[in-house]
C-alpha positions as CSV (number, residue, x, y, z in Angstrom):
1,X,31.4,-12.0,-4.1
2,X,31.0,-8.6,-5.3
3,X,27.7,-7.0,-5.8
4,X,26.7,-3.9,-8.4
5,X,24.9,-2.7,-5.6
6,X,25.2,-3.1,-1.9
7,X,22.4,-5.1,-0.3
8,X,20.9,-2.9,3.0
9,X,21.3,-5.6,5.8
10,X,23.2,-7.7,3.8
11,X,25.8,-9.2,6.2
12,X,23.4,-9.1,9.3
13,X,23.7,-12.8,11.2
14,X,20.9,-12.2,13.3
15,X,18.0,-14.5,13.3
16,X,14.6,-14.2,11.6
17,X,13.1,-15.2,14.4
18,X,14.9,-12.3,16.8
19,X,14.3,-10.2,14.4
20,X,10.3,-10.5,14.4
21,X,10.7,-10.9,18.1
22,X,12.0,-7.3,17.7
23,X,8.9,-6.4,15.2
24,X,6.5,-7.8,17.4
25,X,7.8,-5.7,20.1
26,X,7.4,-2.6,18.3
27,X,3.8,-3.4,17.0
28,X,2.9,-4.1,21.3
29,X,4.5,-0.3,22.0
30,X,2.1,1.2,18.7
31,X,-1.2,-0.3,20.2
32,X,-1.2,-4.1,18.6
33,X,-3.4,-5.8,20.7
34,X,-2.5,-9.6,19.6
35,X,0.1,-10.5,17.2
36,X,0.2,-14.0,15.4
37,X,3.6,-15.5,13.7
38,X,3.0,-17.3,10.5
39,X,5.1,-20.3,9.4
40,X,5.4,-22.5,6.5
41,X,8.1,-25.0,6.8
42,X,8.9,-24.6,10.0
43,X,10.2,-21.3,8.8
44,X,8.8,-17.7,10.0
45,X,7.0,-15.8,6.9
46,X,4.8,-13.0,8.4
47,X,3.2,-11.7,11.1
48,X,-0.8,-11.3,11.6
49,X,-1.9,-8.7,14.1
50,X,-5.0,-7.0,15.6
51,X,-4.8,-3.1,16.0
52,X,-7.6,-0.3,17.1
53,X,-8.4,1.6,13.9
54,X,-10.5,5.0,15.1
55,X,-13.7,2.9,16.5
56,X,-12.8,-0.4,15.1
57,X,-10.4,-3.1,15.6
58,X,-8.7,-3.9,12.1
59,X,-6.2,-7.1,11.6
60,X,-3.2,-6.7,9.5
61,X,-1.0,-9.3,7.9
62,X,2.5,-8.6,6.5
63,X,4.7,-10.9,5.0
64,X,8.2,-11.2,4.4
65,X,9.5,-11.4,0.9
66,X,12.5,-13.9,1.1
67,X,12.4,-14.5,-2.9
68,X,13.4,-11.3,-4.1
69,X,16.3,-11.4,-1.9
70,X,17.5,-14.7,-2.5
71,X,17.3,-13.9,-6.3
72,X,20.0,-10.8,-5.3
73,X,22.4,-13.1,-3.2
74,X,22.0,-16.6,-5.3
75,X,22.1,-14.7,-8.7
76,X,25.8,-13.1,-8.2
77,X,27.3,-16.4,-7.7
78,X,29.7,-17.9,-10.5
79,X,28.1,-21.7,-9.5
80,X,24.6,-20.7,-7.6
81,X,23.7,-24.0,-7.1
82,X,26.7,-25.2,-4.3
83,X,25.3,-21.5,-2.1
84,X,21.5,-22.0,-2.3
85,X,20.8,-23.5,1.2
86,X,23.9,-21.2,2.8
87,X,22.5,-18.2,0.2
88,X,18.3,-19.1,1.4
89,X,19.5,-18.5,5.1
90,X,21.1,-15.6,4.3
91,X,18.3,-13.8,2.3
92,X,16.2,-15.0,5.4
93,X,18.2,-13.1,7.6
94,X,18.3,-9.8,5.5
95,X,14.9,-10.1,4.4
96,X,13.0,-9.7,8.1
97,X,16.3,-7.0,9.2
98,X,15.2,-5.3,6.1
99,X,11.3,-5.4,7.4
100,X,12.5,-4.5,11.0
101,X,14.3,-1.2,9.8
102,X,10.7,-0.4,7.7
103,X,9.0,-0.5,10.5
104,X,10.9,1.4,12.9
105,X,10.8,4.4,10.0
106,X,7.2,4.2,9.3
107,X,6.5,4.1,13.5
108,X,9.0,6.7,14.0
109,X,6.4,8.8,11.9
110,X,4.0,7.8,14.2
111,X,5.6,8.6,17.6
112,X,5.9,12.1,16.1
113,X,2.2,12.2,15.7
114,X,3.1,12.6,11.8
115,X,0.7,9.7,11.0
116,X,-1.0,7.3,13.2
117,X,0.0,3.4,13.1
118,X,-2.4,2.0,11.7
119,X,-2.4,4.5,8.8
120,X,1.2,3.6,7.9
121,X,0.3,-0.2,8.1
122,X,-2.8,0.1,5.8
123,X,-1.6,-1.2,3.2
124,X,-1.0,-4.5,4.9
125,X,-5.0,-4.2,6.7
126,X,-6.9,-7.4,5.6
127,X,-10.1,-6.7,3.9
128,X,-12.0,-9.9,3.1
129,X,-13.1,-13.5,4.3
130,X,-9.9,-14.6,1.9
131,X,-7.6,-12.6,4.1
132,X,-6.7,-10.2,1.0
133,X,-4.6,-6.8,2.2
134,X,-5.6,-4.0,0.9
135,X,-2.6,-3.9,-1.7
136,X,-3.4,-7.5,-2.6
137,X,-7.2,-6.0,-3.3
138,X,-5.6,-3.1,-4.5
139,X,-3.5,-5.3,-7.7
140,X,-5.6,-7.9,-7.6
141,X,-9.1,-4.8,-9.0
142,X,-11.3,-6.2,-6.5
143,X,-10.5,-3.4,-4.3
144,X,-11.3,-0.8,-7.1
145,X,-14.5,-3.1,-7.7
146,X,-15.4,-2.2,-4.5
147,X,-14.6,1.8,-4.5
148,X,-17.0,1.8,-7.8
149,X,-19.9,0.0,-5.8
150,X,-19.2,2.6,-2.8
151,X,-19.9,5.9,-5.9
């Protein structure tokens, strides 16, 4: 298979679930105080966690986007359909390496007193009873609904 473009993390064989064993350990070290793994299908999808924010504890939930990955790996092939189980794995895989290699940049920033945690995290910070982050809140208006209100 050849690619237009190389996929970061694309040949990793190391497990999802090692790899957000390796996430959660970073988010203990920057000040998470309990960490939840989500899982739909007896598959690993995202991580909740609780963090100190200034005064306040904030939780944060970040997903991993397998989708877009799968789309990259699946798509190149001449007949997609005999790869997609092999090709879903794969994207798995790459998808939460990927996330792992985000969050060791962003907390790098922090360990250098650059930025504080959670203020690289933010955009991940849930801000409603529906468990809306504030990007989802963000695209969704209802955050910009809510700035307005604030004026």
């Amino acid at each position: 298979m050849t690619r237009a473009r190389a996929l970061y993390m694309g040949t990793t064989t190391i497990s999802a679930i090692q790899t957000a064993h390796e996430i959660v350990a970073l988010l203990v070290a920057a000040g998470a105080r309990s960490i939840k793994t989500d899982y739909e299908g007896g598959k690993i999808k995202g991580l909740h966690w609780l963090m100190e924010c200034g005064q306040r504890e904030a939780i944060f939930r970040m997903p991993v986007r397998i989708d877009p990955i799968f789309a990259l790996i699946n798509g190149e092939r001449t007949s997609p359909e005999k790869w997609v189980e092999r090709d879903r794995e794969q994207a798995e895989r790459v998808a939460w390496r990927q996330l792992l290699r985000w969050v060791q940049a962003q907390l790098a920033f922090s360990e250098t007193n650059m930025v504080r945690a959670e203020e690289v995290f933010s955009p991940y910070m849930v801000v409603n009873a529906q468990g809306q982050t504030v990007f989802e809140s963000l695209e969704a208006g209802t955050l910009m609904k809510l700035l307005e209100a604030a004026k």
